[in-house]
C-alpha positions as CSV (number, residue, x, y, z in Angstrom):
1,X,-26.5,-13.7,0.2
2,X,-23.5,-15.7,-0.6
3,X,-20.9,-14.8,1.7
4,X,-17.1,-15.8,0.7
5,X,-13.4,-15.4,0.3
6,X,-13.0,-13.3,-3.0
7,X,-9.8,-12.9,-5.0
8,X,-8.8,-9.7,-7.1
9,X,-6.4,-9.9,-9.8
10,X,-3.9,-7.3,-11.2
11,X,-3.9,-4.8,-13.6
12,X,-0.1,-4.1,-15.0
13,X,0.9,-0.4,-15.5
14,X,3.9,0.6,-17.5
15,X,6.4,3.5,-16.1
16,X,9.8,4.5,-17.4
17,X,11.7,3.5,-14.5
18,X,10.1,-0.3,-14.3
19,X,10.8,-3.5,-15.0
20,X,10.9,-5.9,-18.1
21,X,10.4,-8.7,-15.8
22,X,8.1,-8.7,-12.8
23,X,8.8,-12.6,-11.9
24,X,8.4,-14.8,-9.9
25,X,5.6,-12.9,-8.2
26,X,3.9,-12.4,-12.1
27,X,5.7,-15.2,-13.4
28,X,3.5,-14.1,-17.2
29,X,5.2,-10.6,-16.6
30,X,8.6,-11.3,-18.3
31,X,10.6,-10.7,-21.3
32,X,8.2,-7.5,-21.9
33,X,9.0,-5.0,-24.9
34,X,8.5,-2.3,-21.7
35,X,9.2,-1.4,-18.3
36,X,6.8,-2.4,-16.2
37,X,6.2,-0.4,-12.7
38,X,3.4,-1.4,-11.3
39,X,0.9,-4.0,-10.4
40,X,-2.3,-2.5,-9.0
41,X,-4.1,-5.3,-7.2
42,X,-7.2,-3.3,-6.0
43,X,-7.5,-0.9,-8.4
44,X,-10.7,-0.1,-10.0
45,X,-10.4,-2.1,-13.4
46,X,-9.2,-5.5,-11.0
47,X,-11.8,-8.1,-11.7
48,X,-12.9,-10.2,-9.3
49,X,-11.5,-14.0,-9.9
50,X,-14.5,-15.3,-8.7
51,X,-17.0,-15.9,-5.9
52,X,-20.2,-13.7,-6.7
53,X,-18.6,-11.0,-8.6
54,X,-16.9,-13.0,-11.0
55,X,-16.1,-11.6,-14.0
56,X,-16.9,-7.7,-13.0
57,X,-14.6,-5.0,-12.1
58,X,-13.9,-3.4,-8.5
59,X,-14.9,-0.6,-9.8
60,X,-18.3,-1.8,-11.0
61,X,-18.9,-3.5,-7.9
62,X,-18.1,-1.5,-5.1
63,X,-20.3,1.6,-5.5
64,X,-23.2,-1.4,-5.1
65,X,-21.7,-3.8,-2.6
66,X,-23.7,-4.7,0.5
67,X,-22.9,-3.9,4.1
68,X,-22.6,-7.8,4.7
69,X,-19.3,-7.3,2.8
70,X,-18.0,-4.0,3.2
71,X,-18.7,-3.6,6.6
72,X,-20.7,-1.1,9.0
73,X,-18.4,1.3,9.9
74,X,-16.4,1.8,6.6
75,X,-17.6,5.8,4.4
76,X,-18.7,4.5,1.2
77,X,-17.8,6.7,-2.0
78,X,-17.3,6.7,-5.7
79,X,-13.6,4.3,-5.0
80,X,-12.6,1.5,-3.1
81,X,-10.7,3.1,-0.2
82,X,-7.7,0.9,-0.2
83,X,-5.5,0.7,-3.6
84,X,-2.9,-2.2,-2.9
85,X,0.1,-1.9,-5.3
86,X,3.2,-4.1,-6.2
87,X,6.0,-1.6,-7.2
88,X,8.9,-2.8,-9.3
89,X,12.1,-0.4,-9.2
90,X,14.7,-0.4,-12.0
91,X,15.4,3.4,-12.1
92,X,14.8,5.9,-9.6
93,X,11.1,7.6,-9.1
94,X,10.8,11.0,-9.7
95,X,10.9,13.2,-6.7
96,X,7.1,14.1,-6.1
97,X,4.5,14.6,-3.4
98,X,1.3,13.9,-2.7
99,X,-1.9,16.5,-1.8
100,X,-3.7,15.5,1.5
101,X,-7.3,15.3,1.4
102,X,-8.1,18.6,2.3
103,X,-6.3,19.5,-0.8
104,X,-7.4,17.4,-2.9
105,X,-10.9,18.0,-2.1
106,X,-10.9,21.3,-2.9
107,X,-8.2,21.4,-6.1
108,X,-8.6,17.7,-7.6
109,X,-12.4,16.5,-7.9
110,X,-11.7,15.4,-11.4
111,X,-9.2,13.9,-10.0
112,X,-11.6,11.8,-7.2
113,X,-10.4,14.4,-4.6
114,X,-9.1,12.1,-2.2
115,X,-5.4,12.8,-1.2
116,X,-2.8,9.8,-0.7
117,X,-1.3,8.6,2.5
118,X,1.0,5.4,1.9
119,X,3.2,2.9,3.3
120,X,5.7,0.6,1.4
121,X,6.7,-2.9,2.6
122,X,10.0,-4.3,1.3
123,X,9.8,-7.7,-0.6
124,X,13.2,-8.1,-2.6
125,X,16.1,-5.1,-2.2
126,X,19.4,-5.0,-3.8
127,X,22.4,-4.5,-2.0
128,X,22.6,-0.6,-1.1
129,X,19.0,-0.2,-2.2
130,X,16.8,2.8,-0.8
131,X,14.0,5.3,-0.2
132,X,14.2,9.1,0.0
133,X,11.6,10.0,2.2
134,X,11.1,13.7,4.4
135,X,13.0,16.9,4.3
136,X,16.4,17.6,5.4
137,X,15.8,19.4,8.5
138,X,17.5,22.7,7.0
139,X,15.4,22.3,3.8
140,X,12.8,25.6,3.8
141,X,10.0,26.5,1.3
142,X,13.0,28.8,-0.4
143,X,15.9,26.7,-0.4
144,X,14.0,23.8,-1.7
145,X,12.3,26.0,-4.7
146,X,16.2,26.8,-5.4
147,X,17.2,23.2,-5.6
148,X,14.3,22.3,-7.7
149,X,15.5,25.2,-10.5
150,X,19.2,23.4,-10.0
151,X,18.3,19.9,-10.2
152,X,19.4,18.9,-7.0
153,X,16.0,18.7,-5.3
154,X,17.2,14.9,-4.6
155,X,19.7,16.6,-1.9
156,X,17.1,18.1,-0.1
157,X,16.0,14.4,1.4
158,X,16.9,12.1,3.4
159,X,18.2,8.8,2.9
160,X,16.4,5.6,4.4
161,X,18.2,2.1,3.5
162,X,16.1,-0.8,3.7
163,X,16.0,-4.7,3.4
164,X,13.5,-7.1,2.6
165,X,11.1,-6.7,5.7
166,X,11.5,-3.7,6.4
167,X,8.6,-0.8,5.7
168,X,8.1,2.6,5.4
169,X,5.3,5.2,6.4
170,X,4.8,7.9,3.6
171,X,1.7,10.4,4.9
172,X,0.3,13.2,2.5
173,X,2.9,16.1,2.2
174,X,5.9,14.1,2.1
175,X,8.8,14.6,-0.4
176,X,9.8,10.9,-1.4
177,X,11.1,9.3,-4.3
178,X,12.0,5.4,-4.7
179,X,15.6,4.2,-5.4
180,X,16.2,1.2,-8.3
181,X,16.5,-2.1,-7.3
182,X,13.4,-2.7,-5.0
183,X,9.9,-4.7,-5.1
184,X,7.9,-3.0,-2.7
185,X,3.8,-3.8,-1.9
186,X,2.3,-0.3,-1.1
187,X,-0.7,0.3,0.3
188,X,-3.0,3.6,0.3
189,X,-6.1,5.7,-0.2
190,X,-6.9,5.1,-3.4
191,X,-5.9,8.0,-5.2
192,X,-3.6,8.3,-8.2
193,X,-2.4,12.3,-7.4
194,X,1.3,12.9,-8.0
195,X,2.8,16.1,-8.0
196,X,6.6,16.2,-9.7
197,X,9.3,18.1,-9.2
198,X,12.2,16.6,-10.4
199,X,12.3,13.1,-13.0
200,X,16.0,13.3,-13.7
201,X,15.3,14.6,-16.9
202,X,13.9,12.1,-18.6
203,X,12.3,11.6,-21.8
204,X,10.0,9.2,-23.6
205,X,10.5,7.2,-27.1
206,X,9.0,10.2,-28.6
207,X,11.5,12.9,-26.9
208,X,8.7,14.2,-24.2
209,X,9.6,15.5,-20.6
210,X,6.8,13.6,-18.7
211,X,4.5,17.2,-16.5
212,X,6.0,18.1,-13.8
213,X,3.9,20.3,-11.0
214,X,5.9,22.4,-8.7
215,X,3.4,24.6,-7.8
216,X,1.1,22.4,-6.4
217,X,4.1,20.0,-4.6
218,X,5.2,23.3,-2.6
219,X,1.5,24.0,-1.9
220,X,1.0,21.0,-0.3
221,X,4.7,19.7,0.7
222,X,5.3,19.6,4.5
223,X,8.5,22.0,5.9
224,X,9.8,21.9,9.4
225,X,9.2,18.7,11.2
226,X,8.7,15.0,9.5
227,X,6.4,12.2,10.5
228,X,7.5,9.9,7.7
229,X,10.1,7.4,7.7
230,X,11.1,3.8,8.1
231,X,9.0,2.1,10.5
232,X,9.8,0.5,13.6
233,X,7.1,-2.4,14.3
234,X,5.9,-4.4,17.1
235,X,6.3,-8.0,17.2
236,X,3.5,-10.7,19.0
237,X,3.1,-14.6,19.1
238,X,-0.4,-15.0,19.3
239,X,-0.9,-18.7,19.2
240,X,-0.1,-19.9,15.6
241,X,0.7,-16.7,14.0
242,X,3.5,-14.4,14.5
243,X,1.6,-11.0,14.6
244,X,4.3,-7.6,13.0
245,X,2.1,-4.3,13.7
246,X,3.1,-2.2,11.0
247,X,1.4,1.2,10.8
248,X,-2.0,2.2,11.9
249,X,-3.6,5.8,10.5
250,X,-7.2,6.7,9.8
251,X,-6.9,5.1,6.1
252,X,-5.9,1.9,6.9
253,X,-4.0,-0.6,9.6
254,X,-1.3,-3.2,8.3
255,X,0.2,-6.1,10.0
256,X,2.1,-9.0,8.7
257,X,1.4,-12.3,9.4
258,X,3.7,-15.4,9.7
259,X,2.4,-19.1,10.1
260,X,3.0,-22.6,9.5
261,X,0.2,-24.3,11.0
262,X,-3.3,-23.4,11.0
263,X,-4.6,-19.8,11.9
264,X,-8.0,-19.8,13.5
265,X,-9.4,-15.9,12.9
266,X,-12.5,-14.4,12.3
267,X,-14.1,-11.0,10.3
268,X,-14.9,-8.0,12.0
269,X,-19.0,-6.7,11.7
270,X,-17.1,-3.0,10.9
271,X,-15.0,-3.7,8.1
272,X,-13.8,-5.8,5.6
273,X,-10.0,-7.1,5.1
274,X,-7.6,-7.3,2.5
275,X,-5.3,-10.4,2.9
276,X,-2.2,-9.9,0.8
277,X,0.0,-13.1,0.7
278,X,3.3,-12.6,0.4
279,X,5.4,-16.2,0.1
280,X,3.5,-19.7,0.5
281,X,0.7,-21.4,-0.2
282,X,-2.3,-23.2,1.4
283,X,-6.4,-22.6,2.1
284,X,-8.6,-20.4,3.6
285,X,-11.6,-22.8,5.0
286,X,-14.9,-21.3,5.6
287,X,-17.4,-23.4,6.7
288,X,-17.7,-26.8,4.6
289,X,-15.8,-24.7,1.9
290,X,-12.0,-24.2,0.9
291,X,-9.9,-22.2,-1.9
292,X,-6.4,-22.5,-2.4
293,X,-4.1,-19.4,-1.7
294,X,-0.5,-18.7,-3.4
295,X,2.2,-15.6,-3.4
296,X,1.1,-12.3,-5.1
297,X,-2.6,-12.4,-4.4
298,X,-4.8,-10.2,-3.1
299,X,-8.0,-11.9,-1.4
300,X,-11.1,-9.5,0.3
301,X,-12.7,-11.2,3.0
302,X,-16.5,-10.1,3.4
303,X,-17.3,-7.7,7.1
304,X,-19.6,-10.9,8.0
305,X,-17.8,-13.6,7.0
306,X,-17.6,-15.2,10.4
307,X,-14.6,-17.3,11.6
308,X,-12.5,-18.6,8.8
309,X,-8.6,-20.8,9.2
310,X,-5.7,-20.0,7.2
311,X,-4.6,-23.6,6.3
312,X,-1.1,-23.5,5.3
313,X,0.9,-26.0,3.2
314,X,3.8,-24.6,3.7
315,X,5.0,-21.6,5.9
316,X,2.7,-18.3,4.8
317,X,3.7,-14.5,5.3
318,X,0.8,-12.0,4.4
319,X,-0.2,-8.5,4.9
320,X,-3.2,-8.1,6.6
321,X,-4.9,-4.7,5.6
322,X,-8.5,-2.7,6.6
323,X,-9.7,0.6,7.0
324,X,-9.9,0.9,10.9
325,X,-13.3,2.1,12.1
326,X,-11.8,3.6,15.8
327,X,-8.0,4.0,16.0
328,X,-8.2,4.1,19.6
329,X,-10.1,0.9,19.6
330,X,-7.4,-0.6,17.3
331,X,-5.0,0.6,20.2
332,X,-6.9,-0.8,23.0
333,X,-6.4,-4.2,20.9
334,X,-2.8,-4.1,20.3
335,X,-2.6,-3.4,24.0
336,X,-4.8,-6.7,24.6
337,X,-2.4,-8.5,22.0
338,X,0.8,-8.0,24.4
339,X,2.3,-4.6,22.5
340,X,3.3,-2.2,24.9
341,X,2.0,1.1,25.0
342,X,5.2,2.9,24.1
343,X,5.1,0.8,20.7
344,X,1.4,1.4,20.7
345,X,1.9,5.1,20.2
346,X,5.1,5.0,17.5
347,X,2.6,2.5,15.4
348,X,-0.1,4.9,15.4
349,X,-0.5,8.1,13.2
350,X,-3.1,10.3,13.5
């Protein structure tokens, strides 16, 4: 079995409050006839650059894929359990929610019935750019139904500024919407479900109100206490790298890593990982083999893959991102890592 480094690359979706330029990071997206939202770098139509799978579709490939490269400990199904998106912000999101799984499985099979948990990490922000994320703690069931009918469903939220760097944790149940002027990379379960309540009235070239589903989002929306919100991450040198814990939850881990020299790692037998380079460029070495990595790529690296370096040209940040097969395992190593155990339990949502 050949064993190696594998790249995914994008598919573009358009969206009314996108872009008509998504460079530098797609320096091919610009000067488009339409706004352009979102890249979706894992999605099920992403074909694989090359390696083994070249050619073919995550979508094809997945369902098939062998232990040796998904890992032992990770629930196989019908989707790849981690959709990795760019997000490009020229107009503001409508406000909407997201069904947890429980939900989902139950209302949305034809859907995939899997609910979406999320987090967002901040690449570019304008000045006074920012997320909406969680319920006003006033905001009821009732009052929120009211400002829905009277447009003002917006008011209801709570304001969350951010700067490049910066991230935000987004579980299922969550009022949010996105502000314009932000490139974010979000990561979740692979799920597409959306549930609108308020998209500022707007309408398409052909005068259409996009669905909007306020039943459902009141169903499903959380009321009374939050656990969303900008994250507050724990920082460790671990001899090359700069190690940022970002969020940890039963769908997936994140961290983000910083180097300039080379990074000596290695797979883990339970799961395959994502590596999502941010800025830079350089090689990921494998044996007597190398392939050159650059900004806005999404590489998978294979459960048994073995030891591996990240060879850097020039100074690298990535997200590093896998579906964690024990979160108290994944505690006990942040612990081993040097991050305390007070950080341990803000990073950590189960």
């Amino acid at each position: 079995m050949i064993l190696c480094p594998v790249r995914l690359e994008p598919t573009f979706s358009p969206r009314p409050w996108g872009s008509r330029s998504l460079a530098p990071f797609f320096p091919q997206m610009k000067n488009l006839a339409e706004p352009f939202g979102e890249a979706w770098m894992t999605g099920n139509e992403s074909r694989f650059v090359d390696g083994p799978f070249a050619g073919k579709t995550l979508g094809q490939v997945w369902p098939t894929m062998a232990p040796e490269w998904t890992g032992n400990a990770v629930e196989r199904g019908s989707a790849f359990p981690l959709l990795v998106k760019f997000i490009f912000t020229e107009e503001k999101l409508s406000v909407q929610v997201h069904p947890d799984d429980d939900y989902a499985s139950r209302h949305e099979r034809a859907a995939g019935g899997r609910g979406k948990t999320e987090m967002w990490y901040t690449l570019r922000a304008q000045p006074n750019a920012e997320v909406l994320v969680g319920l006003k703690p006033s905001v009821t069931r009732e009052t929120f139904a009211r400002a829905i009918s009277d447009g003002t469903a917006e008011n209801c939220l709570k304001h969350v500024p951010l700067r490049a760097g910066e991230a935000v944790f987004v579980p299922a149940g969550t009022a949010h919407t996105i502000g314009p002027g932000l490139v974010l990379c979000e990561i979740q379960e692979h799920s597409d479900l959306t549930y609108r309540v308020y998209d500022y009235n707007r309408r398409d070239a052909q005068g259409r109100a996009r669905d909007l589903h306020i039943e459902k989002a009141l169903q499903v929306m959380r009321f009374g206490a939050q656990n969303g919100g900008r994250i507050e991450p724990a920082c460790v040198q671990d001899r090359a790298v700069k190690k940022t814990y970002l969020a940890a939850c039963r769908y997936f881990a994140t961290e983000r890593w910083e180097f300039r020299d080379m990074h000596t790692t290695a797979s883990s037998p339970e799961h395959f990982d994502l590596l999502i380079f941010l800025d830079g460029g350089g090689a990921i070495e494998w044996g007597s083999e190398r392939v050159g990595y650059g900004p806005a790529q999404v590489w998978m690296i294979p459960a048994t893959l073995g030891e591996y370096n990240l060879a850097p040209s020039e100074q690298t940040s990535l997200l590093r991102t896998f579906v964690p097969a024990n979160l108290d395992d994944y505690a006990r190593g942040m612990m081993r890592a040097g991050v305390t155990e007070a950080e341990t339990r803000r990073i950590l949502h189960r």
